[in-house]
C-alpha positions as a Markdown table, in Angstrom:
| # | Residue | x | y | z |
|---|---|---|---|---|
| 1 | Unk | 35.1 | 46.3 | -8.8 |
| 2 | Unk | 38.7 | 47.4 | -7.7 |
| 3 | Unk | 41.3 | 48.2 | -10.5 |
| 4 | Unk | 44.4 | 46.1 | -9.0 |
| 5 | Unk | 46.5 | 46.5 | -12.3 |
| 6 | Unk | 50.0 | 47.8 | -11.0 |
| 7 | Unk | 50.6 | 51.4 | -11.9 |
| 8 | Unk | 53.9 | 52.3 | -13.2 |
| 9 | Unk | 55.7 | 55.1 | -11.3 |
| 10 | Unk | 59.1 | 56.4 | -12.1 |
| 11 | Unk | 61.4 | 56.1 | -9.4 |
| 12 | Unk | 64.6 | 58.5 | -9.1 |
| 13 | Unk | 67.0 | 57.9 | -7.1 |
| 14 | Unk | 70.4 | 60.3 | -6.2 |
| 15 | Unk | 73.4 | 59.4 | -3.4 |
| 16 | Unk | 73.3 | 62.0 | -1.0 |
| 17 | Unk | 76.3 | 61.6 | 1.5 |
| 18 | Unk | 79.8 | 60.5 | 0.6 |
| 19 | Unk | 82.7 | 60.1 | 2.7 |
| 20 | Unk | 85.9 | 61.4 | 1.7 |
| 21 | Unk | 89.7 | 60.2 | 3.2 |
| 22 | Unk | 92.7 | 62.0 | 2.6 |
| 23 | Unk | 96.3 | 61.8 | 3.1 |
| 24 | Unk | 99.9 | 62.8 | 1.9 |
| 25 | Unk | 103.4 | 61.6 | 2.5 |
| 26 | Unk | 105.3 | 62.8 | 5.8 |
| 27 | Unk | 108.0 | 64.6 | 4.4 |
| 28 | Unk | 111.2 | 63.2 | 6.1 |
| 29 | Unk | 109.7 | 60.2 | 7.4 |
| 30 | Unk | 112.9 | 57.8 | 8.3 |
| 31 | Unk | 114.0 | 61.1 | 10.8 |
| 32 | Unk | 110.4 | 60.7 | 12.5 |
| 33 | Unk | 110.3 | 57.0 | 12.5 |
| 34 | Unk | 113.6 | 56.9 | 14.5 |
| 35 | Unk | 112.3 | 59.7 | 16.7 |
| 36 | Unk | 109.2 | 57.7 | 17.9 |
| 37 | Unk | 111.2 | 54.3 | 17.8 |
| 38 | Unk | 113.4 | 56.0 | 20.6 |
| 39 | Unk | 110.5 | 56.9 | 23.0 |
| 40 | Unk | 108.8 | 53.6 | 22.7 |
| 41 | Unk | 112.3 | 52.7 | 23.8 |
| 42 | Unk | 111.6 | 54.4 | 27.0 |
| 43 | Unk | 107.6 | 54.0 | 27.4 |
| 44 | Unk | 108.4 | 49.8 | 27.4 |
| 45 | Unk | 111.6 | 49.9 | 29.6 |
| 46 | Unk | 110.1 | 52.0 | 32.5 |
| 47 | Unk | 112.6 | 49.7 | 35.3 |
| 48 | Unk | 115.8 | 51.2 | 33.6 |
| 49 | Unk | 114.4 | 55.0 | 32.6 |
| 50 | Unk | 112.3 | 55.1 | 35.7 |
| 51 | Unk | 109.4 | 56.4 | 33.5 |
| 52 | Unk | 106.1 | 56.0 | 31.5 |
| 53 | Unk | 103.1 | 57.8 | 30.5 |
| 54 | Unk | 101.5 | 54.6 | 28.9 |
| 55 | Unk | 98.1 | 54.8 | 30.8 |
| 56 | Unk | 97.2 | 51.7 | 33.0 |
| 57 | Unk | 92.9 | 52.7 | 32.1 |
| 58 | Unk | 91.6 | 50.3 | 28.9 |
| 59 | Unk | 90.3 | 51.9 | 26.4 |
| 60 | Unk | 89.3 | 51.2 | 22.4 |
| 61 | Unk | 92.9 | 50.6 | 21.7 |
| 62 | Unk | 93.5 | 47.6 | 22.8 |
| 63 | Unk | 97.4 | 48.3 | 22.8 |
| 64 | Unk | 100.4 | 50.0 | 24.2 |
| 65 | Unk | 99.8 | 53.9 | 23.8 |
| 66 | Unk | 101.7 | 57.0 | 25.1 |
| 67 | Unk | 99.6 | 59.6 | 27.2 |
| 68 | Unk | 96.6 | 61.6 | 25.4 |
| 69 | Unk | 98.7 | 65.1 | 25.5 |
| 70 | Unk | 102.0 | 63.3 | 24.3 |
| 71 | Unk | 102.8 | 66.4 | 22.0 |
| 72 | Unk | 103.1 | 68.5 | 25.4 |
| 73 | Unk | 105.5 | 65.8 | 27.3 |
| 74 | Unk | 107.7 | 64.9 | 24.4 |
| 75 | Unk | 109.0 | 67.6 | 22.4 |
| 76 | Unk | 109.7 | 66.0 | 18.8 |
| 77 | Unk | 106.1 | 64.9 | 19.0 |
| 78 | Unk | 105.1 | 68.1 | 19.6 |
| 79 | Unk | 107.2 | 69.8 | 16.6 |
| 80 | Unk | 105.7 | 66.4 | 14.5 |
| 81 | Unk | 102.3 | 67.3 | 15.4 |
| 82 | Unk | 102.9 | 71.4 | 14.3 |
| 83 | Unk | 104.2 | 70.0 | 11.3 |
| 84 | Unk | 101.1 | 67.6 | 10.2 |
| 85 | Unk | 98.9 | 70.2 | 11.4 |
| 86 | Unk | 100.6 | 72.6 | 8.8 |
| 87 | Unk | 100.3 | 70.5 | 6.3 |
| 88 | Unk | 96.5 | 70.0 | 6.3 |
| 89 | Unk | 95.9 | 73.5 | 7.6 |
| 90 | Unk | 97.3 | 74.2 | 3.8 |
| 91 | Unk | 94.9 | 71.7 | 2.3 |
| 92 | Unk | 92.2 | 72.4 | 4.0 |
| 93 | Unk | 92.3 | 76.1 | 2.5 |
| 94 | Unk | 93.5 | 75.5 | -0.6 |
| 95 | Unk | 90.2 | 73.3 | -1.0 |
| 96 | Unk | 88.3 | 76.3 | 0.2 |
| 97 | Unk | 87.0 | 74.8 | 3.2 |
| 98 | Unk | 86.3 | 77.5 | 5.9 |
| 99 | Unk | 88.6 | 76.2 | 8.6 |
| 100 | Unk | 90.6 | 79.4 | 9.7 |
| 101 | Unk | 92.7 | 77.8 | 12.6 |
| 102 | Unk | 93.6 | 74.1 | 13.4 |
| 103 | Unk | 94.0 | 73.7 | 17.5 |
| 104 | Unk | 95.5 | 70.4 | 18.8 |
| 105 | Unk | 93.3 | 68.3 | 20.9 |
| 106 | Unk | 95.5 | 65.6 | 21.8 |
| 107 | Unk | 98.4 | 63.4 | 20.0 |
| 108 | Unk | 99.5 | 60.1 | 20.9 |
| 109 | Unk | 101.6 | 56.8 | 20.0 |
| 110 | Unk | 100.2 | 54.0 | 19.4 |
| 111 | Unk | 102.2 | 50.4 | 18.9 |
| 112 | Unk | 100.4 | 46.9 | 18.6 |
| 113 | Unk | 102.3 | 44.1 | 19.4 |
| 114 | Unk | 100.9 | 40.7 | 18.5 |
| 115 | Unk | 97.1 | 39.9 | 18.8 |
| 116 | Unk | 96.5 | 43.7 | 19.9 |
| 117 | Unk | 94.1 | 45.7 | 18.1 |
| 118 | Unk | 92.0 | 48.6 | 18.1 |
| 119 | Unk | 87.8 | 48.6 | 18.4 |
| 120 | Unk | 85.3 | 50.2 | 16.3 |
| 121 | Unk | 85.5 | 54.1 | 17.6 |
| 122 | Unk | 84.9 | 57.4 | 16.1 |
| 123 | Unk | 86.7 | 60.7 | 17.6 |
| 124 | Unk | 85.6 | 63.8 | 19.3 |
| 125 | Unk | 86.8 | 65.8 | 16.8 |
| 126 | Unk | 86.9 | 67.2 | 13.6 |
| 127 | Unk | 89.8 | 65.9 | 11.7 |
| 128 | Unk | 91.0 | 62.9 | 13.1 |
| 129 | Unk | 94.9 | 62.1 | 11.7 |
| 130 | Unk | 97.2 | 59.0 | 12.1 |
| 131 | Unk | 100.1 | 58.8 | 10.7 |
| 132 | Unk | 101.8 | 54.9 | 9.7 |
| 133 | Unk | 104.9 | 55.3 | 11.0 |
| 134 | Unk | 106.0 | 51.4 | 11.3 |
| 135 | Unk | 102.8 | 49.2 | 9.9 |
| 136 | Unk | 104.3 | 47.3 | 6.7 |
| 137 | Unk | 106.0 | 44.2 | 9.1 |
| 138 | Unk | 102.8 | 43.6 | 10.9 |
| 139 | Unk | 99.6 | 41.8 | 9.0 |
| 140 | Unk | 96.6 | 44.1 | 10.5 |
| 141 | Unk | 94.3 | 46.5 | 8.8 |
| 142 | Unk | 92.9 | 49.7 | 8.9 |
| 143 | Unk | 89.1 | 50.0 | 8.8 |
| 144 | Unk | 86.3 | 51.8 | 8.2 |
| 145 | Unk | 82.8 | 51.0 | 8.9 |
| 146 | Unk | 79.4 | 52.3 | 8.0 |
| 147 | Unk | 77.2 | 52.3 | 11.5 |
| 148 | Unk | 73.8 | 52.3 | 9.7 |
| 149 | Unk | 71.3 | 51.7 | 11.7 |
| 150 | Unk | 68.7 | 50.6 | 9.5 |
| 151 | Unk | 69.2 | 50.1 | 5.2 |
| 152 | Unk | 67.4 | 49.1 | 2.8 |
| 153 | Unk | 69.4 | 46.1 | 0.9 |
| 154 | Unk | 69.3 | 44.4 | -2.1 |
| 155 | Unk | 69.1 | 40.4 | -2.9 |
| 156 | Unk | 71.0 | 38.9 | -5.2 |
| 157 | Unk | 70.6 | 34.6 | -5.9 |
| 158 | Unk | 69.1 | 35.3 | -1.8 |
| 159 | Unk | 72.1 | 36.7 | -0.3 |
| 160 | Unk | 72.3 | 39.9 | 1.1 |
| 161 | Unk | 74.8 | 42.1 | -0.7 |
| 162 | Unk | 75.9 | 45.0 | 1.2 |
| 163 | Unk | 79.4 | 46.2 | 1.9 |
| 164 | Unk | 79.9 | 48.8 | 5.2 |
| 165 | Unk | 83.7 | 47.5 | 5.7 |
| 166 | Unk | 86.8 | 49.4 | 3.4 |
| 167 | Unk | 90.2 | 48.4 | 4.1 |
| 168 | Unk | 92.7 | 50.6 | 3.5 |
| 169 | Unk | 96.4 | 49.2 | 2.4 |
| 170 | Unk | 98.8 | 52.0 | 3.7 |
| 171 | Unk | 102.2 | 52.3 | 3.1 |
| 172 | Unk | 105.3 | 53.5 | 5.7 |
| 173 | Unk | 105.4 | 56.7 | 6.2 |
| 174 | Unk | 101.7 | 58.2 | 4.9 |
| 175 | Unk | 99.5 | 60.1 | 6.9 |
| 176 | Unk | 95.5 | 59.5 | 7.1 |
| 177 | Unk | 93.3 | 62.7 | 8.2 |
| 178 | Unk | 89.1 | 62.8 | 8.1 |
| 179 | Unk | 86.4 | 63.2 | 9.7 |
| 180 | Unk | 86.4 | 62.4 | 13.4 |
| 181 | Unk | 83.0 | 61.1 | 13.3 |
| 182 | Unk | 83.9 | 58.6 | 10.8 |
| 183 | Unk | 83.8 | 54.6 | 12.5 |
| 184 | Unk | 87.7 | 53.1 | 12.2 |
| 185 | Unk | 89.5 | 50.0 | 14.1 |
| 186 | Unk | 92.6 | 48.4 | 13.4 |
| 187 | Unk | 92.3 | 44.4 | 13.4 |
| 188 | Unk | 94.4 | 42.2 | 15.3 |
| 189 | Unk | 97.9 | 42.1 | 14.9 |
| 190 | Unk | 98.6 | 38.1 | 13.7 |
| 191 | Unk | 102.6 | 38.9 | 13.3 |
| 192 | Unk | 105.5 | 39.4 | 15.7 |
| 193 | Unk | 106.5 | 42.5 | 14.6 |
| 194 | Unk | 105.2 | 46.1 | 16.0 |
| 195 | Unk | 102.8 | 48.5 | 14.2 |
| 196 | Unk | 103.2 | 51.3 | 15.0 |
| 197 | Unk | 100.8 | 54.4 | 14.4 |
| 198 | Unk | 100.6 | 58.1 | 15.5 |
| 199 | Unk | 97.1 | 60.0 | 15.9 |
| 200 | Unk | 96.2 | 63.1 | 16.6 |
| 201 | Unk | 92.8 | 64.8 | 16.9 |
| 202 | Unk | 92.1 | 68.6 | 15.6 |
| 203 | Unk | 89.5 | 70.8 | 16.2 |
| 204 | Unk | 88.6 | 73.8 | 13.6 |
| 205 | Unk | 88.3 | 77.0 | 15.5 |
| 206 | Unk | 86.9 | 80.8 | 14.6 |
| 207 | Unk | 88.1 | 84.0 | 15.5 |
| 208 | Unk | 85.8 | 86.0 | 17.5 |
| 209 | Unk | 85.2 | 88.2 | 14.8 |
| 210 | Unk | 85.0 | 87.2 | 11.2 |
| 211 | Unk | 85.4 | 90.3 | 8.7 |
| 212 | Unk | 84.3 | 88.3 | 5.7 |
| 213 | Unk | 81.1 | 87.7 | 7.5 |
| 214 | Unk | 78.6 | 90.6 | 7.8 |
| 215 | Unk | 77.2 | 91.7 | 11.2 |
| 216 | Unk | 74.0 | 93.2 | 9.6 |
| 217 | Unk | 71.2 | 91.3 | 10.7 |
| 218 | Unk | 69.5 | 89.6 | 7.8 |
């Protein structure tokens, strides 16, 4: 006859991956807040300035942006970008991560004017950054999202209780940098004001030759 008495067995369980977000303050904010108002000035009055980079191809951001390489064409944005790049360049070793150099992919402006938004997206990259330079006005969120494909989930009363959203309420003036790979969007913009954001993607980089690294072969 077959035993079918349940047998006990200890389960363990232990998290494995977490996701960490990090940001700072952009030291003299109001100066580069009026330095990215004035361009948007000329990206959205191209008749009178006779110019634009804003790109005419659609992409996740479903809003106004300035070109990719903006820290290249406009020089405050390139100086902003040095200086953000700096700044978690010095966290990144303080922290002891092995990141010896920081080399800028792109940098861009973004603004959302209402019902504009940005989809679901990761980065090619390693750090991605965006910096709220204008956001407080304007009723939209920034999001991140788990992209699980397949979970095991607990029932509670027979709902499904699972949480793979985190808004994040951000103030004027900080600056956001993490993973690149990490899922983000920015929901519609239900007011009549702007938000405006700046992003810009890094990539960590070795020298050719790494003296802390031995080059006996193991």
């Amino acid at each position: 006859m077959n035993d079918k008495r349940m047998i006990e067995i200890e389960i363990t369980k232990t998290p494995l991956f977490t996701d960490e977000v990090s940001f700072f303050t952009m030291p003299d904010h109001e100066h580069w807040k009026e330095q990215i108002h004035n361009i948007i000035k000329v990206e959205d009055n191209k008749n009178i300035h006779k110019f634009t980079t804003i790109p005419t191809r659609e992409d996740n951001v479903k809003a106004n942006r300035t070109a990719w390489d903006s820290h290249l064409r406009y020089s405050a944005i390139g100086t902003l970008t040095d200086k953000i790049v700096e700044i978690i360049h010095s966290s990144v070793r303080q922290d002891g991560y092995d990141a010896p150099l920081l080399r800028i992919e792109n940098a861009w402006i973004n603004w959302y004017k209402k019902d504009q938004f940005a989809k679901a997206h990761v980065h090619a990259c390693h750090i991605a950054v965006v910096y709220f330079v204008d956001t407080e006005g304007s009723s939209s969120d920034f999001i991140f999202t788990r992209k699980d494909h397949y979970r095991l989930l607990k029932k509670e009363k027979g709902n499904t209780i699972t949480n793979i959203h985190k808004k994040m309420n951000i103030k004027d003036g900080t600056v956001v940098f993490f993973d690149g790979a990490m899922w983000h969007s920015v929901s519609p913009n239900l007011s009549n004001k702007p938000r405006i954001t700046f992003a810009t993607n890094l990539l960590a980089e070795y020298h050719d030759e790494r003296k802390e690294y031995p080059h006996d072969s193991i």
